[in-house]
C-alpha positions as CSV (number, residue, x, y, z in Angstrom):
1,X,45.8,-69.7,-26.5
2,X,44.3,-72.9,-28.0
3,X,40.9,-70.9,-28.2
4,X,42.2,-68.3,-30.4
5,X,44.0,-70.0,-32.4
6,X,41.1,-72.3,-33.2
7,X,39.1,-68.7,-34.2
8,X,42.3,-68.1,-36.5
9,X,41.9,-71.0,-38.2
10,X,38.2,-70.4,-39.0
11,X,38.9,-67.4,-40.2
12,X,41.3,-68.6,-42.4
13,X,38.9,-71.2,-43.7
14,X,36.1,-68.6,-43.7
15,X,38.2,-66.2,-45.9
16,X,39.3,-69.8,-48.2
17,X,35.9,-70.9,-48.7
18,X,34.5,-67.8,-49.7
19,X,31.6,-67.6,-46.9
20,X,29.7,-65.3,-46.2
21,X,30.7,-65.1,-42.3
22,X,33.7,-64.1,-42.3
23,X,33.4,-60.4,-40.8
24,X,31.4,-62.8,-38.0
25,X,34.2,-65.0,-37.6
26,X,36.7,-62.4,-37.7
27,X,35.0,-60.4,-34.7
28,X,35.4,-63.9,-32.8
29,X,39.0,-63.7,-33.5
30,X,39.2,-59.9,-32.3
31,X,36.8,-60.7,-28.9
32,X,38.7,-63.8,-28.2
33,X,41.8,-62.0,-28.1
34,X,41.1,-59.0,-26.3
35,X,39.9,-62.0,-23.6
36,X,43.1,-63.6,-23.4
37,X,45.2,-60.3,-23.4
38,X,46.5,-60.9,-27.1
39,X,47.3,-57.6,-28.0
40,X,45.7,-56.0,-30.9
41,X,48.9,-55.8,-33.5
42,X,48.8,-59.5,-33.3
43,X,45.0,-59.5,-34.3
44,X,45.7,-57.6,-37.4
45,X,48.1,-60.2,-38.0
46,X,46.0,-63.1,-37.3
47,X,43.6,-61.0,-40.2
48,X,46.3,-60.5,-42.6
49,X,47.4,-63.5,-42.2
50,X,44.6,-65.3,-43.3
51,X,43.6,-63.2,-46.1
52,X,47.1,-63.9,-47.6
53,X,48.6,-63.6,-50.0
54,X,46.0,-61.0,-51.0
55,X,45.5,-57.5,-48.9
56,X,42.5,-58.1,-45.8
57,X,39.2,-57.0,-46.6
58,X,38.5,-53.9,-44.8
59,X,35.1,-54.8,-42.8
60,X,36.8,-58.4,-41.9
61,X,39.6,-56.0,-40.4
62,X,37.2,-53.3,-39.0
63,X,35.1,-56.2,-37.1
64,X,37.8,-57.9,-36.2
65,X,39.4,-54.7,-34.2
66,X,36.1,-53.3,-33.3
67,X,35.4,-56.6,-31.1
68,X,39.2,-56.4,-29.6
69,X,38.6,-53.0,-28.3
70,X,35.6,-53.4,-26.5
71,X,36.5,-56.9,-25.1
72,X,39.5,-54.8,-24.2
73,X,37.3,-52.1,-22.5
74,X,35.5,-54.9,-20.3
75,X,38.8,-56.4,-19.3
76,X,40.5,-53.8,-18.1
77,X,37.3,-52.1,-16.2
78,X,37.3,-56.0,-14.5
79,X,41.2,-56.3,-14.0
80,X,41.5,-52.4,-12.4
81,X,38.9,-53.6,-10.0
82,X,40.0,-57.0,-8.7
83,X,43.3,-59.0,-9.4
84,X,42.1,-61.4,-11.6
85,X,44.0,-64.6,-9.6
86,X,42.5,-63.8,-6.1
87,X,39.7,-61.9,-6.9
88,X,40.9,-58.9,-4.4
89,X,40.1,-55.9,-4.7
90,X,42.6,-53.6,-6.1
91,X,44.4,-50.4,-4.4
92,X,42.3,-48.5,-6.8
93,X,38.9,-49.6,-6.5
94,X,39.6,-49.2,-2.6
95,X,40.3,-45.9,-3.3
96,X,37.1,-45.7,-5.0
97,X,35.2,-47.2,-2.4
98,X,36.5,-45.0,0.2
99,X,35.6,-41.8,-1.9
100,X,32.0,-43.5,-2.3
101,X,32.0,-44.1,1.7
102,X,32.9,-40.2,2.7
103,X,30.7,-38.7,-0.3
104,X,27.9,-40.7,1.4
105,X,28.8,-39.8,5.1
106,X,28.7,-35.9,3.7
107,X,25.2,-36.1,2.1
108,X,24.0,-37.9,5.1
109,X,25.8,-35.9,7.6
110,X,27.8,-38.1,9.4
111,X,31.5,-38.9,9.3
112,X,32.9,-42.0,7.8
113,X,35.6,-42.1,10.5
114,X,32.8,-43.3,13.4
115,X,31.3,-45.6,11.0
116,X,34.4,-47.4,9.5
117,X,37.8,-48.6,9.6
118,X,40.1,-50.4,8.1
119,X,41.2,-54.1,9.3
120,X,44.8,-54.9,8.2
121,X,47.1,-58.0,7.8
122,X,50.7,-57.6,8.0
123,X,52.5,-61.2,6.8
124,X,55.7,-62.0,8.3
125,X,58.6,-61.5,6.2
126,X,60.4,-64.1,4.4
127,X,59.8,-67.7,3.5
128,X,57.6,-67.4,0.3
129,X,59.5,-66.4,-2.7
130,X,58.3,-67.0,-6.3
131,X,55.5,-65.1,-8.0
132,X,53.5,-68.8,-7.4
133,X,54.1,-69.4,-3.9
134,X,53.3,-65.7,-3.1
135,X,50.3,-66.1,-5.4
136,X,49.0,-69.3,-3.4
137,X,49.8,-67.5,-0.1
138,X,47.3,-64.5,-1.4
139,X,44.9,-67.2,-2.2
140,X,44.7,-68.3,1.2
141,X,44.9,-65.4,3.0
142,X,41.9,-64.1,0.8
143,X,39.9,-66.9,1.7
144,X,41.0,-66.7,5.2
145,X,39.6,-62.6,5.0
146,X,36.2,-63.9,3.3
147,X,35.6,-66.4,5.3
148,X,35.5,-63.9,8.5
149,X,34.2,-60.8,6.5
150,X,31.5,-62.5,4.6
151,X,29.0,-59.3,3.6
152,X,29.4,-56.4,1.4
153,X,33.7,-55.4,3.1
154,X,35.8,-54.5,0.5
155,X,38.6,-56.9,0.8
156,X,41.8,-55.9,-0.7
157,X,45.7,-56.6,-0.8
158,X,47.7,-53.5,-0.4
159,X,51.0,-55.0,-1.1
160,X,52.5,-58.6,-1.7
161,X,52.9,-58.9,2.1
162,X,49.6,-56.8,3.7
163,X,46.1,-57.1,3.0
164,X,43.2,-54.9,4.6
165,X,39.4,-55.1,4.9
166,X,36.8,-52.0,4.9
167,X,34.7,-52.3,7.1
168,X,31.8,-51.5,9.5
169,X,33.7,-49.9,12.8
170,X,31.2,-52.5,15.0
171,X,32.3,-55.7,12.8
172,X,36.3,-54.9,13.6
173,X,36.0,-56.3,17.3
174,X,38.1,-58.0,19.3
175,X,36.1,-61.3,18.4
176,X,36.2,-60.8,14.9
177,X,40.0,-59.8,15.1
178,X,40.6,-62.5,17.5
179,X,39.3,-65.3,14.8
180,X,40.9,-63.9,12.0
181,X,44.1,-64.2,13.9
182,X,43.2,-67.3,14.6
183,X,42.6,-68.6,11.5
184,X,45.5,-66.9,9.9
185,X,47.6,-69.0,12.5
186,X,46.1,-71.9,11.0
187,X,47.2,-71.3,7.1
188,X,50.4,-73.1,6.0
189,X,51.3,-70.8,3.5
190,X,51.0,-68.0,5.9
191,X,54.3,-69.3,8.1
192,X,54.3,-67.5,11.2
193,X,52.5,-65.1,13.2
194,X,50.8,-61.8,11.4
195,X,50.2,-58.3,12.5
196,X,46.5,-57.7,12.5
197,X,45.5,-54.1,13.3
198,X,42.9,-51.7,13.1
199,X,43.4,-48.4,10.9
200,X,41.2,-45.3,11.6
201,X,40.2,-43.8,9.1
202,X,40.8,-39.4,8.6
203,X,38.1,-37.4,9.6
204,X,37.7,-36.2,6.1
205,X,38.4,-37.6,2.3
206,X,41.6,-35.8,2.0
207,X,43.6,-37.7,4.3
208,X,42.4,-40.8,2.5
209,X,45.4,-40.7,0.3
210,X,48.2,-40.2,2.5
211,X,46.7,-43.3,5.0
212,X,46.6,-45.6,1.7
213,X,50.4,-44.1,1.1
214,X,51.7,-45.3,4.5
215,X,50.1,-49.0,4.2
216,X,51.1,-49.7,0.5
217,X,54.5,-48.6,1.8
Protein backbone atom coordinates (compact mmCIF):
# COMPACT_ATOMS: atom_id res chain seq x y z
CA UNK A 1 0.00 0.00 0.00
CA UNK A 2 1.37 3.39 -1.03
CA UNK A 3 0.24 4.79 2.43
CA UNK A 4 2.27 2.46 4.42
CA UNK A 5 5.00 2.48 2.73
CA UNK A 6 5.11 6.28 2.87
CA UNK A 7 4.92 5.65 7.06
CA UNK A 8 7.96 3.21 6.43
CA UNK A 9 9.85 5.64 5.08
CA UNK A 10 9.25 8.19 7.87
CA UNK A 11 10.17 5.94 10.14
CA UNK A 12 13.19 5.25 8.57
CA UNK A 13 14.05 8.93 8.34
CA UNK A 14 12.78 9.38 11.88
CA UNK A 15 15.08 6.62 13.20
CA UNK A 16 18.19 8.44 10.62
CA UNK A 17 17.69 11.82 11.89
CA UNK A 18 17.69 11.08 15.37
CA UNK A 19 14.09 12.70 16.25
CA UNK A 20 12.42 12.57 18.86
CA UNK A 21 9.09 11.03 17.14
CA UNK A 22 9.94 8.19 16.24
CA UNK A 23 7.84 5.85 18.73
CA UNK A 24 4.99 8.42 17.17
CA UNK A 25 5.87 7.57 13.77
CA UNK A 26 6.34 4.04 14.37
CA UNK A 27 2.70 3.61 15.87
CA UNK A 28 1.57 5.27 12.36
CA UNK A 29 3.38 2.47 10.74
CA UNK A 30 1.74 -0.24 13.16
CA UNK A 31 -2.04 1.60 12.73
CA UNK A 32 -1.67 1.93 9.11
CA UNK A 33 -0.97 -1.57 8.63
CA UNK A 34 -3.41 -3.18 10.73
CA UNK A 35 -5.84 -0.80 8.30
CA UNK A 36 -4.73 -2.30 5.23
CA UNK A 37 -4.51 -5.97 6.50
CA UNK A 38 -0.62 -6.00 6.52
CA UNK A 39 0.03 -8.56 8.92
CA UNK A 40 1.96 -7.92 11.97
CA UNK A 41 5.37 -10.04 11.10
CA UNK A 42 5.69 -7.66 8.31
CA UNK A 43 5.37 -4.60 10.80
CA UNK A 44 8.24 -5.87 12.84
CA UNK A 45 10.01 -5.90 9.66
CA UNK A 46 9.12 -2.64 8.46
CA UNK A 47 10.74 -1.65 12.39
CA UNK A 48 13.78 -3.67 11.94
CA UNK A 49 14.20 -2.63 8.89
CA UNK A 50 14.63 0.74 9.53
CA UNK A 51 16.56 0.65 12.53
CA UNK A 52 19.22 -1.34 10.55
CA UNK A 53 21.84 -2.28 10.72
CA UNK A 54 21.53 -1.74 14.50
CA UNK A 55 18.86 -3.92 16.75
CA UNK A 56 15.11 -1.75 16.92
CA UNK A 57 14.65 0.19 19.87
CA UNK A 58 12.22 -1.50 22.07
CA UNK A 59 9.43 1.36 22.68
CA UNK A 60 9.69 2.14 18.69
CA UNK A 61 8.80 -1.73 18.42
CA UNK A 62 6.33 -1.81 21.45
CA UNK A 63 4.32 1.29 19.72
CA UNK A 64 4.56 0.17 16.72
CA UNK A 65 2.78 -3.39 17.58
CA UNK A 66 0.66 -1.91 20.18
CA UNK A 67 -1.12 0.37 17.29
CA UNK A 68 -1.33 -2.92 14.89
CA UNK A 69 -3.31 -4.80 17.37
CA UNK A 70 -5.90 -2.58 18.18
CA UNK A 71 -6.35 -1.27 14.52
CA UNK A 72 -6.56 -4.98 14.15
CA UNK A 73 -9.23 -5.29 16.97
CA UNK A 74 -11.41 -2.46 15.12
CA UNK A 75 -11.06 -4.23 11.72
CA UNK A 76 -12.02 -7.30 12.46
CA UNK A 77 -15.09 -6.30 14.86
CA UNK A 78 -16.12 -4.12 11.34
CA UNK A 79 -15.25 -6.92 8.81
CA UNK A 80 -17.28 -9.83 11.04
CA UNK A 81 -20.18 -7.52 10.80
CA UNK A 82 -20.51 -6.39 7.19
CA UNK A 83 -18.42 -7.56 4.03
CA UNK A 84 -16.38 -4.79 3.58
CA UNK A 85 -17.09 -4.51 -0.55
CA UNK A 86 -21.04 -4.47 -0.20
CA UNK A 87 -21.44 -3.42 3.11
CA UNK A 88 -23.86 -6.57 3.86
CA UNK A 89 -24.34 -7.79 6.71
CA UNK A 90 -22.58 -10.94 7.45
CA UNK A 91 -24.08 -14.61 8.36
CA UNK A 92 -22.83 -13.85 11.80
CA UNK A 93 -24.06 -10.63 12.70
CA UNK A 94 -27.52 -12.01 11.41
CA UNK A 95 -27.18 -14.51 13.77
CA UNK A 96 -26.61 -11.93 16.27
CA UNK A 97 -29.48 -9.93 15.35
CA UNK A 98 -31.83 -12.72 15.43
CA UNK A 99 -30.58 -13.70 19.04
CA UNK A 100 -31.14 -9.90 19.94
CA UNK A 101 -34.78 -10.07 18.17
CA UNK A 102 -36.05 -13.42 20.26
CA UNK A 103 -34.22 -12.20 23.59
CA UNK A 104 -36.43 -9.05 23.15
CA UNK A 105 -39.66 -10.87 22.15
CA UNK A 106 -39.02 -13.07 25.64
CA UNK A 107 -38.57 -10.07 27.96
CA UNK A 108 -41.58 -8.48 26.30
CA UNK A 109 -43.59 -11.47 25.95
CA UNK A 110 -44.26 -11.91 22.58
CA UNK A 111 -42.82 -14.21 19.93
CA UNK A 112 -40.53 -13.05 17.30
CA UNK A 113 -42.13 -15.52 14.81
CA UNK A 114 -45.58 -13.09 14.54
CA UNK A 115 -43.43 -10.10 14.43
CA UNK A 116 -40.79 -11.08 11.80
CA UNK A 117 -39.59 -12.92 8.96
CA UNK A 118 -37.10 -13.35 6.76
CA UNK A 119 -37.29 -11.99 2.96
CA UNK A 120 -35.03 -14.08 0.64
CA UNK A 121 -33.45 -13.78 -2.86
CA UNK A 122 -32.46 -16.78 -4.67
CA UNK A 123 -30.26 -15.71 -8.03
CA UNK A 124 -30.45 -17.87 -10.88
CA UNK A 125 -27.67 -20.06 -11.47
CA UNK A 126 -25.00 -19.57 -13.91
CA UNK A 127 -23.78 -16.67 -16.07
CA UNK A 128 -21.49 -14.68 -13.56
CA UNK A 129 -18.31 -16.30 -12.82
CA UNK A 130 -15.23 -14.38 -11.45
CA UNK A 131 -14.85 -13.17 -7.89
CA UNK A 132 -15.50 -9.47 -9.79
CA UNK A 133 -18.45 -10.12 -11.72
CA UNK A 134 -19.99 -11.90 -8.69
CA UNK A 135 -18.79 -9.02 -6.55
CA UNK A 136 -20.55 -6.31 -8.90
CA UNK A 137 -23.65 -8.60 -8.99
CA UNK A 138 -23.71 -8.39 -4.90
CA UNK A 139 -23.34 -4.75 -5.37
CA UNK A 140 -26.41 -4.44 -7.24
CA UNK A 141 -28.49 -6.69 -5.74
CA UNK A 142 -27.58 -4.91 -2.35
CA UNK A 143 -28.64 -1.73 -3.62
CA UNK A 144 -31.62 -3.27 -5.19
CA UNK A 145 -32.51 -4.80 -1.24
CA UNK A 146 -31.80 -1.10 0.19
CA UNK A 147 -33.53 0.57 -1.98
CA UNK A 148 -36.92 -1.41 -1.09
CA UNK A 149 -35.95 -2.02 2.61
CA UNK A 150 -34.77 1.42 3.53
CA UNK A 151 -35.19 1.45 7.72
CA UNK A 152 -33.38 -0.36 10.36
CA UNK A 153 -33.76 -4.49 8.21
CA UNK A 154 -30.83 -6.25 8.54
CA UNK A 155 -29.76 -6.93 4.98
CA UNK A 156 -27.47 -9.77 4.43
CA UNK A 157 -26.11 -12.22 1.75
CA UNK A 158 -26.24 -15.79 2.80
CA UNK A 159 -24.27 -17.23 0.10
CA UNK A 160 -22.68 -16.04 -3.33
CA UNK A 161 -26.12 -16.69 -5.02
CA UNK A 162 -28.92 -15.82 -2.09
CA UNK A 163 -29.36 -12.86 -0.06
CA UNK A 164 -32.18 -12.26 2.74
CA UNK A 165 -33.66 -9.36 4.61
CA UNK A 166 -35.03 -9.32 8.43
CA UNK A 167 -37.69 -7.80 8.64
CA UNK A 168 -40.95 -6.52 10.20
CA UNK A 169 -43.62 -9.51 9.17
CA UNK A 170 -46.12 -6.34 7.90
CA UNK A 171 -43.20 -4.83 5.60
CA UNK A 172 -42.78 -8.44 3.74
CA UNK A 173 -46.14 -7.97 1.56
CA UNK A 174 -47.05 -8.82 -1.51
CA UNK A 175 -46.36 -5.09 -2.61
CA UNK A 176 -43.16 -4.89 -1.20
CA UNK A 177 -42.27 -8.47 -2.59
CA UNK A 178 -43.85 -7.60 -5.80
CA UNK A 179 -41.37 -4.35 -6.30
CA UNK A 180 -38.39 -6.05 -5.18
CA UNK A 181 -39.05 -8.59 -7.90
CA UNK A 182 -39.57 -6.04 -9.99
CA UNK A 183 -36.62 -4.32 -9.59
CA UNK A 184 -34.50 -7.36 -9.43
CA UNK A 185 -35.89 -7.99 -12.98
CA UNK A 186 -34.50 -4.83 -13.93
CA UNK A 187 -30.65 -5.38 -12.84
CA UNK A 188 -28.28 -6.50 -15.57
CA UNK A 189 -26.02 -8.23 -13.62
CA UNK A 190 -28.82 -10.21 -12.05
CA UNK A 191 -29.60 -12.21 -15.60
CA UNK A 192 -32.79 -13.82 -15.29
CA UNK A 193 -35.63 -14.29 -13.08
CA UNK A 194 -35.02 -14.74 -9.03
CA UNK A 195 -36.71 -16.71 -6.39
CA UNK A 196 -38.03 -14.26 -3.77
CA UNK A 197 -39.71 -15.90 -0.77
CA UNK A 198 -40.70 -15.41 2.55
CA UNK A 199 -38.98 -17.56 5.50
CA UNK A 200 -40.84 -17.92 8.81
CA UNK A 201 -39.05 -17.72 11.36
CA UNK A 202 -39.08 -20.89 14.55
CA UNK A 203 -41.19 -20.26 17.31
CA UNK A 204 -38.27 -20.15 19.58
CA UNK A 205 -34.31 -19.19 19.35
CA UNK A 206 -33.27 -22.71 19.01
CA UNK A 207 -34.43 -23.36 15.62
CA UNK A 208 -32.63 -20.25 14.56
CA UNK A 209 -29.65 -22.23 13.65
CA UNK A 210 -30.90 -25.01 11.69
CA UNK A 211 -33.17 -22.32 9.39
CA UNK A 212 -29.83 -20.29 8.84
CA UNK A 213 -28.21 -24.02 8.01
CA UNK A 214 -30.83 -24.75 5.26
CA UNK A 215 -30.48 -21.16 3.48
CA UNK A 216 -26.61 -20.94 3.53
CA UNK A 217 -26.85 -24.41 2.04
Amino acid sequence: MSDQGTHVELLRDAVRGGTSDVVRVAHEVGASAAQAGVPLHEVMDHVERAYAPRPPDFEATRAAALAWADAALVRHADVSCHDPLTSLATVPHLRSRLDETYRGADRDGGRTCDTHVLVVVELPAGGLGNEIELALRALDVADVLRTVFTGDETVVQLTVRRFAVLTARDRADDVTVGLLGLLLDRTPTVAGQARLWVERLPASGDGVAPVLAGLCR
